[in-house]
C-alpha beads as a LAMMPS data file, in Angstrom:
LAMMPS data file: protein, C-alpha beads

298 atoms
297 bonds

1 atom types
1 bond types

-500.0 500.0 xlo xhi
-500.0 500.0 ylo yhi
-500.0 500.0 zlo zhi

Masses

1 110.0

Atoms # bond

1 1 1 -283.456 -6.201 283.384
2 1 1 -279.671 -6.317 282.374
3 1 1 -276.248 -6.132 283.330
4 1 1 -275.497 -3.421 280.448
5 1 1 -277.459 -0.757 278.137
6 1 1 -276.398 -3.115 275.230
7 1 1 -277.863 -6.235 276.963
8 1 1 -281.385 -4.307 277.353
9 1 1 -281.585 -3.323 273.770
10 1 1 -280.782 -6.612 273.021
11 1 1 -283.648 -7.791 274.730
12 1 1 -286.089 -4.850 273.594
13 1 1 -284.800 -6.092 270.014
14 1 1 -286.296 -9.125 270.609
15 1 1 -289.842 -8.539 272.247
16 1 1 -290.627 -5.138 271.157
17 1 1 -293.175 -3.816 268.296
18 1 1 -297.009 -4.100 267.650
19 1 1 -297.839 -7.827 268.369
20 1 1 -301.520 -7.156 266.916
21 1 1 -303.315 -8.841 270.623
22 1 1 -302.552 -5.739 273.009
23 1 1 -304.316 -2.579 272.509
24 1 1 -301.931 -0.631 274.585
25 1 1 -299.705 -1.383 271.424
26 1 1 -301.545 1.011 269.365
27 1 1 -299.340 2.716 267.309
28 1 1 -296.099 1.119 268.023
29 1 1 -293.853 -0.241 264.790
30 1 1 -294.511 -3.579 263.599
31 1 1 -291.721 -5.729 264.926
32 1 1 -290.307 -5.749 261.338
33 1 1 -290.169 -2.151 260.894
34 1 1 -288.068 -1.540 264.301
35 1 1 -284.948 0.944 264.473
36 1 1 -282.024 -0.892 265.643
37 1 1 -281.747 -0.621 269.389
38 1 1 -278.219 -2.631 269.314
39 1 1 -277.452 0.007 266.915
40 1 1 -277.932 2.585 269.160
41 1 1 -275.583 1.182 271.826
42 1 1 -272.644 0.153 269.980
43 1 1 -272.473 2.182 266.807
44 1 1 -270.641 5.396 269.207
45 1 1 -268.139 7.633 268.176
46 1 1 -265.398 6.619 270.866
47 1 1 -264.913 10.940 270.691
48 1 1 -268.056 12.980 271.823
49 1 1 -270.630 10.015 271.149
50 1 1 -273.331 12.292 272.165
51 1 1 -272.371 15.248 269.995
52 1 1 -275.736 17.641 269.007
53 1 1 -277.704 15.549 272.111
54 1 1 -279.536 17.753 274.133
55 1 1 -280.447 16.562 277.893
56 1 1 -283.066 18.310 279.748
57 1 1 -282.516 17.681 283.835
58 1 1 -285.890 18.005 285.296
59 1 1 -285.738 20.554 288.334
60 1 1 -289.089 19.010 289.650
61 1 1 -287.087 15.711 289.427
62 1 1 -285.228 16.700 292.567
63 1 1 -288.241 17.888 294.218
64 1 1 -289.337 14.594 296.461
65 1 1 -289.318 15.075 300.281
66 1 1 -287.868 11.399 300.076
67 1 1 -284.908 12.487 298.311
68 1 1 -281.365 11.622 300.209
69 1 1 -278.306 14.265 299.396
70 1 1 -276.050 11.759 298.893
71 1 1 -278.260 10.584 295.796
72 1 1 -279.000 14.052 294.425
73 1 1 -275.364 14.360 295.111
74 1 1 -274.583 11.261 293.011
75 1 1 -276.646 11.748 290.236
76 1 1 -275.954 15.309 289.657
77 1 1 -272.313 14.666 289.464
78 1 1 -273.109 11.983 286.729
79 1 1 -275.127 14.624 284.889
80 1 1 -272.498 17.086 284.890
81 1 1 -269.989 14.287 282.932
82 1 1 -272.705 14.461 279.953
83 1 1 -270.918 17.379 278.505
84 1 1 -267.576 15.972 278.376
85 1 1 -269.365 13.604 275.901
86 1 1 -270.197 16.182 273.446
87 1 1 -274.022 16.480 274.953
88 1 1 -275.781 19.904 275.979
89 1 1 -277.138 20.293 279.394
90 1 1 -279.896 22.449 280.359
91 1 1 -282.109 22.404 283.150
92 1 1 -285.943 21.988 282.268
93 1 1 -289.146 22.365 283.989
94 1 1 -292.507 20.448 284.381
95 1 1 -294.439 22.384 287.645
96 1 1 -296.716 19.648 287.549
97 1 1 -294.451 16.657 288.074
98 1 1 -294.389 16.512 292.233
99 1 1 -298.334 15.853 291.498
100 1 1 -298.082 12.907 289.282
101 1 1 -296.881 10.374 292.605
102 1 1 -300.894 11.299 293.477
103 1 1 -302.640 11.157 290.367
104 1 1 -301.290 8.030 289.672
105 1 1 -301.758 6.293 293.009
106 1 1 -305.636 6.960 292.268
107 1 1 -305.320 5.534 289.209
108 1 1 -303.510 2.577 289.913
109 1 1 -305.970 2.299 293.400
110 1 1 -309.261 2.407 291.637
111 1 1 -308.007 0.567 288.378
112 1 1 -306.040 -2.095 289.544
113 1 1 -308.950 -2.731 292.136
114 1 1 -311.645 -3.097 289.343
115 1 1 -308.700 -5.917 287.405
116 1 1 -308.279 -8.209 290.311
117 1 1 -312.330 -8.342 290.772
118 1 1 -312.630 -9.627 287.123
119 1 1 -313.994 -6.214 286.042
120 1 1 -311.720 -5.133 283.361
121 1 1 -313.662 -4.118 280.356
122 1 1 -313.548 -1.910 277.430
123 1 1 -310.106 -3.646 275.825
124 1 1 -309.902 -4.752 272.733
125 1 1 -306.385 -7.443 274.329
126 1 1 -306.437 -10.710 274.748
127 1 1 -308.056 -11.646 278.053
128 1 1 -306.051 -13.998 280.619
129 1 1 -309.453 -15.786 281.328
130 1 1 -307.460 -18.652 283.151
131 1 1 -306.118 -16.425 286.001
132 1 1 -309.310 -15.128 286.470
133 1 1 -310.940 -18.344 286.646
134 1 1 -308.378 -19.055 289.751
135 1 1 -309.091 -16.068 291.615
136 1 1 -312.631 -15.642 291.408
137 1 1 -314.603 -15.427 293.000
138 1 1 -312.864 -13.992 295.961
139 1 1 -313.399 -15.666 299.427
140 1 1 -312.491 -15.763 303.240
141 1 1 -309.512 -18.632 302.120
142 1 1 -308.032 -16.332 299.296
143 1 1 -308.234 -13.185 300.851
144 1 1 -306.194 -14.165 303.927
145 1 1 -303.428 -15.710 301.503
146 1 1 -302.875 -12.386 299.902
147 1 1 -300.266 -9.552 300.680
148 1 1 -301.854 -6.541 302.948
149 1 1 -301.476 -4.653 299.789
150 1 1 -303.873 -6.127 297.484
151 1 1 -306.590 -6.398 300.502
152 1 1 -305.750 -2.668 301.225
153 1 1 -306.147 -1.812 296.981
154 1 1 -309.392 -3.667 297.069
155 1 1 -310.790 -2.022 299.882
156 1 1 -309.618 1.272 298.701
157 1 1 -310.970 0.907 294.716
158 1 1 -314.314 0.250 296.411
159 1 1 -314.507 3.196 298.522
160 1 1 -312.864 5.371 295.939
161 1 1 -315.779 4.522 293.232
162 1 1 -318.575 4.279 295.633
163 1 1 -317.370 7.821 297.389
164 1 1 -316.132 9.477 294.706
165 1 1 -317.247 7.992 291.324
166 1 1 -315.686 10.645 289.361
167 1 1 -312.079 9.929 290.408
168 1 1 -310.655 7.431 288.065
169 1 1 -311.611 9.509 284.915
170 1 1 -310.418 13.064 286.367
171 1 1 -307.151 11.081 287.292
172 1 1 -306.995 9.857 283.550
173 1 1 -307.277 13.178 282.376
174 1 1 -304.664 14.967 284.209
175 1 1 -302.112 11.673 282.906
176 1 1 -303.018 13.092 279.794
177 1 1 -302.367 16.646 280.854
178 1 1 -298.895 15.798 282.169
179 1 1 -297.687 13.511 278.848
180 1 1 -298.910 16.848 276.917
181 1 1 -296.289 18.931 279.333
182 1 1 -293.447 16.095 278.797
183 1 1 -293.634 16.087 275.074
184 1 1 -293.572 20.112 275.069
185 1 1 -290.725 19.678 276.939
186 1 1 -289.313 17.204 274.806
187 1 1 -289.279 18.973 271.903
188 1 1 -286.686 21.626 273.630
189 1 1 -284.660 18.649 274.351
190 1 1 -283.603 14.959 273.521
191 1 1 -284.312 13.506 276.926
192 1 1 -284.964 14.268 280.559
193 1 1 -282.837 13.008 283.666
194 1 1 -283.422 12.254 287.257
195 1 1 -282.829 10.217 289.900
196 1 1 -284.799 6.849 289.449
197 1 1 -285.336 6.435 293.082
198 1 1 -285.205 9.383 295.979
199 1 1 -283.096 6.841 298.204
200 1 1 -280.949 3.866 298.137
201 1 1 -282.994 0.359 298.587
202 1 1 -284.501 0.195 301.928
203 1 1 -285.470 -2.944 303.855
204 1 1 -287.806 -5.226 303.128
205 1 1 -290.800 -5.501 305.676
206 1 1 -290.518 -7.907 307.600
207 1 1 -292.419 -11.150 307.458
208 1 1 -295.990 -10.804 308.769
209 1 1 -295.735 -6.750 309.053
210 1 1 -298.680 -4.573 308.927
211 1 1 -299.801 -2.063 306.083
212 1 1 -298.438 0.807 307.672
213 1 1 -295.108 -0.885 307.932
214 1 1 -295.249 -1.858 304.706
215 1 1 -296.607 1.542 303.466
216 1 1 -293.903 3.270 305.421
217 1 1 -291.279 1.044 303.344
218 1 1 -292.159 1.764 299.679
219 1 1 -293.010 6.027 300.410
220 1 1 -291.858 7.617 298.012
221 1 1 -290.007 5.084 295.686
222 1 1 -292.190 5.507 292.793
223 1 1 -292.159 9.387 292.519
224 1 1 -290.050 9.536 289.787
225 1 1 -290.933 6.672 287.790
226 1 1 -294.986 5.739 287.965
227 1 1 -295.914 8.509 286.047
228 1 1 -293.854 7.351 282.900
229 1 1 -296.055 3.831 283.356
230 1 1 -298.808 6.373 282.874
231 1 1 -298.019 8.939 280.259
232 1 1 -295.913 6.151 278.016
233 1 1 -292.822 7.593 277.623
234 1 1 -289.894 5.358 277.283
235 1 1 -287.837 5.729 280.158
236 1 1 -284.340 3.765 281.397
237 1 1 -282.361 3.387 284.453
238 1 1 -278.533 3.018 284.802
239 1 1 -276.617 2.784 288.162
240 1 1 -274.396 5.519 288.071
241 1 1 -272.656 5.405 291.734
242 1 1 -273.267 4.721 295.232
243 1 1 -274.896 5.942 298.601
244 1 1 -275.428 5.063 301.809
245 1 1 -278.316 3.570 303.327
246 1 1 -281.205 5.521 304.833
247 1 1 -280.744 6.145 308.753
248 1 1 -283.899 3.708 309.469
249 1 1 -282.187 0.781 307.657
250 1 1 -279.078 0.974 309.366
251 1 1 -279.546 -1.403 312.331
252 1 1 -275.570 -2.549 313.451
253 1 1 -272.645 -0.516 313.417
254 1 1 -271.439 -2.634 310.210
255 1 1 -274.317 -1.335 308.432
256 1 1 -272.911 2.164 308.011
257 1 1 -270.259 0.838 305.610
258 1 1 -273.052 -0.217 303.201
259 1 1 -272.778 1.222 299.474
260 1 1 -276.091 0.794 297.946
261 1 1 -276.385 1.588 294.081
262 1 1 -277.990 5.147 292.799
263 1 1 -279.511 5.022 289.153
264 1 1 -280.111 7.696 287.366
265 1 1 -283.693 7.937 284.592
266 1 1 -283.568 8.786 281.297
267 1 1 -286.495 9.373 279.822
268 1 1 -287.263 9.771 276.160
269 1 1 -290.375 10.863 273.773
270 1 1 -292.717 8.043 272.562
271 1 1 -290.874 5.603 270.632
272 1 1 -287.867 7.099 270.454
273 1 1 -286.264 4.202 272.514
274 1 1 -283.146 4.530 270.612
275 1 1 -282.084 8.057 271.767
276 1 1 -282.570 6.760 275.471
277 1 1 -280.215 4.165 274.968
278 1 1 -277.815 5.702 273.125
279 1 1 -277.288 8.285 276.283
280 1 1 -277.012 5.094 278.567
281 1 1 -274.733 3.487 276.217
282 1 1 -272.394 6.165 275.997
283 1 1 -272.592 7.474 279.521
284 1 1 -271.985 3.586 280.545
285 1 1 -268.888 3.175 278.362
286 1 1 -267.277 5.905 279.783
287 1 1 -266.869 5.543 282.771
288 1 1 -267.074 2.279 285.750
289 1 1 -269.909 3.474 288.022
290 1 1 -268.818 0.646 290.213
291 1 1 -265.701 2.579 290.796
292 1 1 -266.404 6.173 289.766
293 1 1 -263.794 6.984 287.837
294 1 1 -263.370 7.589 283.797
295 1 1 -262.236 4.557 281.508
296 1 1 -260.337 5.430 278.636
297 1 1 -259.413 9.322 277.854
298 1 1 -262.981 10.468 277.747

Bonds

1 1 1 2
2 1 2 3
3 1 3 4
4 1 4 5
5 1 5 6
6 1 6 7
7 1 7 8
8 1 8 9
9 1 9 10
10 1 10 11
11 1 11 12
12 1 12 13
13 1 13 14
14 1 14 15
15 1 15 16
16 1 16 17
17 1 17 18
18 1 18 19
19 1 19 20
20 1 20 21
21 1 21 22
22 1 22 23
23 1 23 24
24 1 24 25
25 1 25 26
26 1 26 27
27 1 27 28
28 1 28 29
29 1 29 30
30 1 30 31
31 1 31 32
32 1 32 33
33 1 33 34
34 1 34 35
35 1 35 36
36 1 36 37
37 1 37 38
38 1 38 39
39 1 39 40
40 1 40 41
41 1 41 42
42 1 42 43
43 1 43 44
44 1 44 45
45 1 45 46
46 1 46 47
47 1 47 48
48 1 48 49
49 1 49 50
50 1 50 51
51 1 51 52
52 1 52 53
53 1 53 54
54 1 54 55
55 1 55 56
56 1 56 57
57 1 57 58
58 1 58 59
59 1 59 60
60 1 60 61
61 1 61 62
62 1 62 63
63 1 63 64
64 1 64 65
65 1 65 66
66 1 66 67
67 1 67 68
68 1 68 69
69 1 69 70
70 1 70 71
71 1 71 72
72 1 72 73
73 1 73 74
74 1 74 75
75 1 75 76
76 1 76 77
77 1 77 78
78 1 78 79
79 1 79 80
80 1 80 81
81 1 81 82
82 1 82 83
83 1 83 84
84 1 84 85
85 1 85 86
86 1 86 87
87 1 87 88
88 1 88 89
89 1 89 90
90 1 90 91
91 1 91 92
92 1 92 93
93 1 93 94
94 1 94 95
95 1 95 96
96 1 96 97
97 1 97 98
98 1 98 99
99 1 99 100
100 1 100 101
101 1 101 102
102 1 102 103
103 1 103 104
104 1 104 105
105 1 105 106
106 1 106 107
107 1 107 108
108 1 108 109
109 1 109 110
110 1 110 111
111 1 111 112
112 1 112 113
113 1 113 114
114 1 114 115
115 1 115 116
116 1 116 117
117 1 117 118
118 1 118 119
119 1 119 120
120 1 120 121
121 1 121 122
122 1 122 123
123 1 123 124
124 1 124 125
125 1 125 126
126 1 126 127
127 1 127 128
128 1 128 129
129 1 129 130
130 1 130 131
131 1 131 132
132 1 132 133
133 1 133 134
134 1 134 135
135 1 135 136
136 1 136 137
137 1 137 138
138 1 138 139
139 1 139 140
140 1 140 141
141 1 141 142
142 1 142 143
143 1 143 144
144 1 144 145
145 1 145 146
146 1 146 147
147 1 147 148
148 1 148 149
149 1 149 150
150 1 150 151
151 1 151 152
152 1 152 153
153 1 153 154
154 1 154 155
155 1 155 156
156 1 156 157
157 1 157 158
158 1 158 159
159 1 159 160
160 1 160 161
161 1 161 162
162 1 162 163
163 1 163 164
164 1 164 165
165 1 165 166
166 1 166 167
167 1 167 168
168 1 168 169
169 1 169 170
170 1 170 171
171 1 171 172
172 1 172 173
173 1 173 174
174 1 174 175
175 1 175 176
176 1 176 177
177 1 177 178
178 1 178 179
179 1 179 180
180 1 180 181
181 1 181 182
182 1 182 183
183 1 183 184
184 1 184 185
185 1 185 186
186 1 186 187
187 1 187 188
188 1 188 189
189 1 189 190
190 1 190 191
191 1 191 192
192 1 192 193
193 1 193 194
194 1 194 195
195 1 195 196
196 1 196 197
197 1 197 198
198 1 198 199
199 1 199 200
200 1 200 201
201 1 201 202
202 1 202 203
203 1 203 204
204 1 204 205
205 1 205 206
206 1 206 207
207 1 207 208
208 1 208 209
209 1 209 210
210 1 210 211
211 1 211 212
212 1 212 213
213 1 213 214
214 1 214 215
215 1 215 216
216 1 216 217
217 1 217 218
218 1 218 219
219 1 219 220
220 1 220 221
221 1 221 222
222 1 222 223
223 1 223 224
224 1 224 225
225 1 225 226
226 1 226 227
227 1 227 228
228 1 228 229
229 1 229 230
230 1 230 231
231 1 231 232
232 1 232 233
233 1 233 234
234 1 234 235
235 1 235 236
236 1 236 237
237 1 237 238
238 1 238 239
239 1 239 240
240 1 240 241
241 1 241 242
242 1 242 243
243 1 243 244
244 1 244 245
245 1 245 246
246 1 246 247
247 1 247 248
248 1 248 249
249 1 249 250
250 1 250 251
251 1 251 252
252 1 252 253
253 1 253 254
254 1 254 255
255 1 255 256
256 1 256 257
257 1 257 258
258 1 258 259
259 1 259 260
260 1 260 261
261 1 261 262
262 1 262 263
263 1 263 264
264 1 264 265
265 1 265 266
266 1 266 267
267 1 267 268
268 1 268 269
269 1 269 270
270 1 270 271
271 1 271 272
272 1 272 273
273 1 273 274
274 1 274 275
275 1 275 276
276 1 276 277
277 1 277 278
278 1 278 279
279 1 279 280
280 1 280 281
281 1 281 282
282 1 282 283
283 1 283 284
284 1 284 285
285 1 285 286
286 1 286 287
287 1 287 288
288 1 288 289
289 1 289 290
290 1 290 291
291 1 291 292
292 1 292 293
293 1 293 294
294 1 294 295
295 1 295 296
296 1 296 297
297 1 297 298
């Protein structure tokens, strides 16, 4: 979204608060009555910025089968540099995180399926009746335009309703469940970290390539970060160092000199924006991911 922490609050500055059109706004400040994400990121004590911050690093967080050692490796040495910032570190635990990669891919599946066939209901938002106009109804010409991925979510939303009706609302329930276990972990703590994404960026499927190929590049990507889409919480991602890239990806002998960038999530409660970019901020200014090594005499 931005080259720096203070660049993104910048922009959340700008669009964020209750714009009165989009229910999922409920609850959210009125843009006038906003705490001062630029704030957050710039007024730092150049000496312990984080003083009386807690962190929380979520064990389950380094629980994906996807996950390379060179980015647990990465990300836990960027962890460990919190304290020299004035921050507590503790390690936290939500057992149910590994399942959230599943319970969202049903609801995204079965919801997203319903959206794209015009059957959104229920919102009180303002309706984008001009897309919808374009894509419905479906036919033979449309369907073969689009990616293997919508064709494969529209096939699967129909099967999931029609064989097990059920699913979407048990899936919505257990979202609930887990933002219920964040926030009680959240109140131990000022944020959670993680790695954003098991592995370094992968290739892109090639032109033309089937589902499974498709499938087989995306597994796993979203395991730490879908279920935030879910539960709500505010979550950010800062590169914090490099790996190498996965041993599929590397197709020439060249390729194994490839740094690819590791970020690291920080995840906050519900609109506490602020606190999650104020541990970006102050993680960023001290030290040149790029390069790994400290600025200044932090």
């Amino acid at each position: 979204m931005a080259r720096t922490v203070p660049d993104t609050a910048l922009i959340l500055q700008s669009i964020a608060g209750y714009d009165g059109i989009d229910d999922r706004q409920l609850g959210a400040p009125a843009p006038d009555n906003l705490p001062s994400y630029i704030a957050a990121t710039t007024n730092l004590s150049p000496l312990n910025p984080l003083i009386g911050i807690k962190i929380g690093v979520l064990k389950e967080g380094f629980s994906s089968s996807y996950l390379a050692p060179d980015v647990e490796t990465v990300v836990r040495a960027a962890i460990d540099r919190f304290t020299s910032l004035g921050a507590t570190v503790i390690d936290v635990s939500v057992p149910d995180h590994p399942k959230a990669t599943s319970v969202m891919h049903v609801v995204n599946k079965l919801g997203s399926s319903q959206a794209r066939l015009g059957r959104a209901n229920s919102r009180r938002g303002l309706y984008i009746n001009d897309f919808l106009d374009k894509l419905l109804p479906w036919d033979q010409e449309k369907w073969d335009k689009v990616h293997s991925f919508v064709r494969g979510t529209a096939i699967s939303g129909e099967y999931g309703f029609t064989k097990y009706p059920s699913a979407y609302g048990r899936a919505m329930n257990l979202v609930r469940k887990l933002k219920d276990d964040y926030d009680a972990v959240l109140r131990d703590v000022d944020v959670l970290v993680m790695p954003t994404v098991p592995v370094t960026a992968r290739r892109h499927a090639p032109p033309g390539a089937g589902p499974l190929v498709c499938a087989k590049t995306t597994a796993g990507l979203v395991d730490n970060t879908a279920v935030f889409n879910g539960t709500g919480h505010p979550a950010l991602s800062i590169p914090v160092g490099f790996g190498s890239p996965g041993v599929q990806d590397i197709l020439h002998p060249e390729d194994e000199g490839i740094r690819l960038p590791v970020g690291m999530q920080i995840v906050g409660p519900w609109f506490q924006e602020e606190i999650c970019l104020r541990v970006g901020a102050a993680w960023e200014a001290a030290w040149d991911w790029k390069a790994g090594d400290v600025k200044g005499s932090v």
